[in-house]
C-alpha positions as CSV (number, residue, x, y, z in Angstrom):
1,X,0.0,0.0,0.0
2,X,1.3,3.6,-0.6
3,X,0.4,6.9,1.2
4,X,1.0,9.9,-0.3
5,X,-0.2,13.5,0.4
6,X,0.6,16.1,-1.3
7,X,1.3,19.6,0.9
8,X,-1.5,21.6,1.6
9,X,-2.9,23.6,4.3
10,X,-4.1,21.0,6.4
11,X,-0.6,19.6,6.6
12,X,2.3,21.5,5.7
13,X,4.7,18.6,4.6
14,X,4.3,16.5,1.8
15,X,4.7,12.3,2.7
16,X,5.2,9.6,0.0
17,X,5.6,6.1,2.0
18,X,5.1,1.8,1.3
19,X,3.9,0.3,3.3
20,X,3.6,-4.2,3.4
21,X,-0.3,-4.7,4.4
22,X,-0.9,-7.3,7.3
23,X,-4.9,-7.2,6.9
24,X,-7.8,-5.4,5.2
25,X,-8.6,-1.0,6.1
26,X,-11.6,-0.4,8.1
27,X,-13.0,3.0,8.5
28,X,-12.1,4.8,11.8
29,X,-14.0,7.8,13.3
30,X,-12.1,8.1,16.7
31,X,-8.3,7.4,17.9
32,X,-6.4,7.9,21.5
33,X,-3.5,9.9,20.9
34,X,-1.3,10.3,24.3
35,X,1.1,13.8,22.8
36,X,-1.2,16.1,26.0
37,X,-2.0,12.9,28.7
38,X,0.2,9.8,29.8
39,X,-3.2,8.0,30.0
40,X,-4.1,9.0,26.4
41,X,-7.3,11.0,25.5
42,X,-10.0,10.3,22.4
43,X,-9.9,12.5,19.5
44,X,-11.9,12.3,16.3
45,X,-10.2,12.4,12.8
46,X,-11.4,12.6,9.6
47,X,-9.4,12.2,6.3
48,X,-8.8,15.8,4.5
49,X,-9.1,16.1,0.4
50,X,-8.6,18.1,-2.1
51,X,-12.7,19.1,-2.6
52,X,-13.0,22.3,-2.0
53,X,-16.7,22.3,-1.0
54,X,-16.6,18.6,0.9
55,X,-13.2,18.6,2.1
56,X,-13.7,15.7,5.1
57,X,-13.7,12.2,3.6
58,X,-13.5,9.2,5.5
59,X,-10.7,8.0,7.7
60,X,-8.8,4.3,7.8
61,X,-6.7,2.5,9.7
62,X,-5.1,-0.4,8.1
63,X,-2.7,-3.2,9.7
64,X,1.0,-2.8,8.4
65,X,4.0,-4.2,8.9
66,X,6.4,-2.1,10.8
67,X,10.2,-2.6,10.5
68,X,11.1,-0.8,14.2
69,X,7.6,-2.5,16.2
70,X,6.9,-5.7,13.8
71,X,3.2,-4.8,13.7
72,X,1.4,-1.0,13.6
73,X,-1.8,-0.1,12.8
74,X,-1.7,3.2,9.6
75,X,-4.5,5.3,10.1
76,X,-4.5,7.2,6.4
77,X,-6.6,9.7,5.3
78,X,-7.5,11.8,1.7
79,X,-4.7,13.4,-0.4
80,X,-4.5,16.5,2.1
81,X,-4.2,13.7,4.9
82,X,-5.9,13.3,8.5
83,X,-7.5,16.3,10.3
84,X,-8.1,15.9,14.3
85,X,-10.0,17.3,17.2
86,X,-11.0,16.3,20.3
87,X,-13.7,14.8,21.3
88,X,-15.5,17.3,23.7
89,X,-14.8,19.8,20.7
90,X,-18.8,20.1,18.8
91,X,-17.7,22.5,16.0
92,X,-17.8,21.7,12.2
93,X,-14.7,20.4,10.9
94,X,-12.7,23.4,9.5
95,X,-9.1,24.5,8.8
96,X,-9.4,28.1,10.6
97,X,-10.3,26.0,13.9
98,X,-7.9,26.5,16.8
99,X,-8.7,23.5,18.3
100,X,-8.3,21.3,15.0
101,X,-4.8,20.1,13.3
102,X,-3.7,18.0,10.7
103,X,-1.4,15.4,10.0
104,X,0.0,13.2,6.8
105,X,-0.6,10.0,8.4
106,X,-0.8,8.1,11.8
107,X,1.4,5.0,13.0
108,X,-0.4,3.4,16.2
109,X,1.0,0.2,17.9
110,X,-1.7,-0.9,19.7
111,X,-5.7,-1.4,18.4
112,X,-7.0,-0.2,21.5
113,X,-6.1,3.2,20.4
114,X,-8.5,2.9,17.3
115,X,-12.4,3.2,17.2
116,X,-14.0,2.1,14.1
117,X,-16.7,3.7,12.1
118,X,-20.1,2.0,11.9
């Protein structure tokens, strides 16, 4: 599988990586990041394109192979990447949001951290 985004302003840097797939992508809606708490905290996250009007598209997260951990889990987005905010956060999902970021991709090492889409 290969991830590319191209650089946008959602996510500054462009990221072109391959990536060996362990098992099929499922949709995600929700992941724990732990960058703010040691005991992690929920986020949602969206994928970010390149449609003006529409820009949210669905998030995945996909099994890889990881050559530092063995296994990871990629959460992968549209071509302008992942967009996040937390959970306790009810706005719409836009890029003049303080409370929203972006990101090319996300490397996970544990399921638990991952809440799939319905």
């Amino acid at each position: 599988m290969i991830v590319e985004v191209e650089s946008n302003e959602n996510c500054e840097a462009s990221f072109f990586a391959r990536f060996k797939e362990i098992g099929p992508a499922r949709p995600v809606d929700q992941v724990r990041l732990y960058d703010r708490n040691p005991a992690g905290e929920w986020y949602w996250v969206t994928g970010w394109s390149d449609n003006a009007e529409t820009p949210a598209c669905r998030a995945y997260a996909q099994p890889v192979e990881d050559s530092g951990s063995g296994l990871a889990h990629l959460v992968y987005g549209g071509m302008y990447g992942l967009r996040f905010k937390p959970v306790n956060v009810e706005e719409t999902w836009h890029l003049e949001s303080p409370h929203q970021w972006g990101e090319a991709y996300l490397s996970l090492a544990s399921e638990r951290d991952l809440h799939y889409a319905e």
